[in-house]
C-alpha positions as CSV (number, residue, x, y, z in Angstrom):
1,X,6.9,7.6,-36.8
2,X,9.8,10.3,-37.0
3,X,12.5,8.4,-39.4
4,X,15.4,9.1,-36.8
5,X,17.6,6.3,-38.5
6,X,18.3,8.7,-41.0
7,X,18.3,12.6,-40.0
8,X,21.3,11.4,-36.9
9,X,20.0,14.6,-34.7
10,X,18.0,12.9,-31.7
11,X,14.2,14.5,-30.2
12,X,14.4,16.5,-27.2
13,X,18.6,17.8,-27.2
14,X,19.3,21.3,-27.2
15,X,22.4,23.2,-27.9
16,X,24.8,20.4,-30.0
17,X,23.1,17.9,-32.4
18,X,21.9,14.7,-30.4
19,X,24.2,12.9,-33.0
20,X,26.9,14.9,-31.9
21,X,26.5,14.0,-28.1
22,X,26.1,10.3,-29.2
23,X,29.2,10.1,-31.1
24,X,31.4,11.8,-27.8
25,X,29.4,9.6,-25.7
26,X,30.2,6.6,-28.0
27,X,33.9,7.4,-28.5
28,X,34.2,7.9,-24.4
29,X,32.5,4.3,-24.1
30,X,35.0,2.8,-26.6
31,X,37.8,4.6,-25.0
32,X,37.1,2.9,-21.9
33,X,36.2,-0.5,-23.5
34,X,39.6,-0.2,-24.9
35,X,41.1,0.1,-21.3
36,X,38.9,-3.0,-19.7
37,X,39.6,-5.2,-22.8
38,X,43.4,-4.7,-22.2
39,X,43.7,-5.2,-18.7
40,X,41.0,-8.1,-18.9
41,X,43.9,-9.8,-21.3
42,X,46.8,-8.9,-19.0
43,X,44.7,-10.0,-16.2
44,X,44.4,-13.2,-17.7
45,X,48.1,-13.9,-19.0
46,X,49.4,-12.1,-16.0
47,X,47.8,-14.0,-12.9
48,X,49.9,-16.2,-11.2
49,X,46.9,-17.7,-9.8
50,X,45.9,-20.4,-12.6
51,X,42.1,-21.1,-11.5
52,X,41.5,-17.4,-11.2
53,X,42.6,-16.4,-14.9
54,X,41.1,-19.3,-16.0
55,X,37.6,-18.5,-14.4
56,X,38.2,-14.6,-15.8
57,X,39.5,-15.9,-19.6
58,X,36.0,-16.6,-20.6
59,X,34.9,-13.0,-19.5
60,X,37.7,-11.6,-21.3
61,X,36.9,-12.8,-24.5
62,X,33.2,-11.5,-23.9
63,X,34.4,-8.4,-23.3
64,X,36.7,-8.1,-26.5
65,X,33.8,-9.2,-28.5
66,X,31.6,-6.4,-26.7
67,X,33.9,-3.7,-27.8
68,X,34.1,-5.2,-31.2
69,X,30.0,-4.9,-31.0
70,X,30.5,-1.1,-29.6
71,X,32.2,-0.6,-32.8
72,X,29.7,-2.2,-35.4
73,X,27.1,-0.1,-33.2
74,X,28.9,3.1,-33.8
75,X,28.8,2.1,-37.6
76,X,25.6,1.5,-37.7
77,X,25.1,4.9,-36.6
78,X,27.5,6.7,-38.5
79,X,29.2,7.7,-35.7
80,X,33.3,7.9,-36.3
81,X,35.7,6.5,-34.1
82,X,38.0,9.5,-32.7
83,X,41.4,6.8,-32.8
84,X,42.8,9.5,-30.5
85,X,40.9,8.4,-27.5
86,X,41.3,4.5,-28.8
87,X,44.7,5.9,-28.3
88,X,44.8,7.5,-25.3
89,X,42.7,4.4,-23.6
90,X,45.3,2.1,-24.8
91,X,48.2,3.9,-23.3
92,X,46.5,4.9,-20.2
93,X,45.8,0.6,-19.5
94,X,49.2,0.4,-20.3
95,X,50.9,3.0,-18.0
96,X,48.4,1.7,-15.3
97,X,50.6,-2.0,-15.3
98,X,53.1,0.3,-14.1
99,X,52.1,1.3,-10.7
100,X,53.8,0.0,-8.1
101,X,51.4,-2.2,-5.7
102,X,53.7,-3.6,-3.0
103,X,56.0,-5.5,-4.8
104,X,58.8,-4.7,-7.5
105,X,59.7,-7.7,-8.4
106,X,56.6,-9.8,-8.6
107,X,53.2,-9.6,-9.3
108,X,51.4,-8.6,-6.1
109,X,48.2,-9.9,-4.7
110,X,47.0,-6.6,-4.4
111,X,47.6,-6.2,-8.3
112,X,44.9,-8.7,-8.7
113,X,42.3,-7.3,-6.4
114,X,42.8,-3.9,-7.8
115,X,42.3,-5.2,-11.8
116,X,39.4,-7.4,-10.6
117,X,38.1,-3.6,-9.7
118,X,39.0,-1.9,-13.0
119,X,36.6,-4.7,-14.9
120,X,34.2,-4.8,-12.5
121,X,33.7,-1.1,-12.8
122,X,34.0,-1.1,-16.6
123,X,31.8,-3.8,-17.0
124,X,29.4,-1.7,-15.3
125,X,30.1,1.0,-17.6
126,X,29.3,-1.0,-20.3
127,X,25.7,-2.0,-18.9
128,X,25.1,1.8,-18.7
129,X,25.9,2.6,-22.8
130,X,23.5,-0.6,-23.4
131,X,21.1,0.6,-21.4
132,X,21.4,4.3,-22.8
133,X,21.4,3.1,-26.3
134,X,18.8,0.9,-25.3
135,X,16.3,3.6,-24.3
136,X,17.9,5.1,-27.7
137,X,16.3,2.7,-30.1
138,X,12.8,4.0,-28.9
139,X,13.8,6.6,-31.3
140,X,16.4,5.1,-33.6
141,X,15.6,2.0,-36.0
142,X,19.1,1.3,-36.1
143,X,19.4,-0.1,-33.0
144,X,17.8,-3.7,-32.3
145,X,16.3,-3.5,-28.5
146,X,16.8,-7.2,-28.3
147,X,20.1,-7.6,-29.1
148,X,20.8,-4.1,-26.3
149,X,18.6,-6.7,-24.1
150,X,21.2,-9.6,-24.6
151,X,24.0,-7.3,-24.3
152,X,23.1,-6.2,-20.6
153,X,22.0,-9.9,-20.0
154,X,25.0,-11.1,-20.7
155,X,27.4,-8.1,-19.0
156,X,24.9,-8.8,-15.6
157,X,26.8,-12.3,-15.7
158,X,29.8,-11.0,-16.4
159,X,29.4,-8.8,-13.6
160,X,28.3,-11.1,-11.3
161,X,31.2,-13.5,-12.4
162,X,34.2,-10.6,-11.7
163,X,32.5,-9.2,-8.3
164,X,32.0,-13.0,-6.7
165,X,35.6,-13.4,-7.9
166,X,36.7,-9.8,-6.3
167,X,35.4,-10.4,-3.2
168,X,37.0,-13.7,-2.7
169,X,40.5,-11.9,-3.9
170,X,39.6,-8.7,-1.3
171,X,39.4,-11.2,1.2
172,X,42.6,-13.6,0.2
173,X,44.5,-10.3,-0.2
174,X,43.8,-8.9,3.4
175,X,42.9,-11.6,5.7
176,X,45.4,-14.0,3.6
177,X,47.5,-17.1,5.0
């Protein structure tokens, strides 16, 4: 068996160094973990709605502690953070509470459709990097195929959670009282 938890270049890539891929891969990953795990925490101390952030509070805190796994990952496979795009995810979630959705004054029910969106679309994101580095650890000792297994388990009921919410908050928001 090729020792690939050691030599960091990965069978079959071309041009740049499979590890090299990885780590912009990685970094983009964490970038945009960065984004869902800040909005997922505004969503939750923002929503005037008291059920719904407390039925998205429990998938927030999953997905901080999934980034926080991203990072030991990226450890593990000596692959460096680039803080700039930590950086640049953090003030892009932040600029994106800006935008005006109907309402200046108040929090608008189409702000909360909307952010359901954002984490349902970076939740799948995040089943796609455990899935890639799933295939990964094929190659890779480093990588533990059944925790990658628990990770996508456990973002398939995180999905499921923000999409039955979203669609209940697509139809509130349009068809409404």
């Amino acid at each position: 068996m090729n020792d690939q938890g050691r030599s960091g270049a990965l069978p079959g890539l071309t041009g740049q160094s499979g590890h090299a891929l990885l780590g912009i891969y990685l970094n983009d990953h964490l970038a945009a973990a960065t984004v869902v795990t800040g909005r997922s925490r505004h969503f939750v101390s923002s929503c005037r709605d008291a059920a719904l952030a407390d039925a998205v509070a429990p998938v927030a805190a999953q997905i901080a502690e999934d980034r926080r796994t991203l990072l030991a990952l990226m450890r593990r496979l000596d692959v460096p953070v680039r803080r700039y795009k930590v950086y640049a995810g953090r003030l892009g979630e932040r600029a994106g509470r800006l935008k005006s959705n109907g309402a200046l004054l108040r929090r608008s029910v189409l702000s909360t459709l909307l952010e359901l969106e954002l984490l349902q679309v970076g939740i799948q994101g995040k089943i796609c990097v455990w899935e890639t580095l799933l295939v990964l650890a094929g190659q890779d000792r480093r990588l533990d195929p059944r925790q990658l297994d628990d990770l996508m388990e456990r973002a398939r009921g995180q999905l499921r959670t923000i999409d039955d919410l979203r669609r209940r908050q697509a139809e509130e928001t349009f068809t409404g009282p």
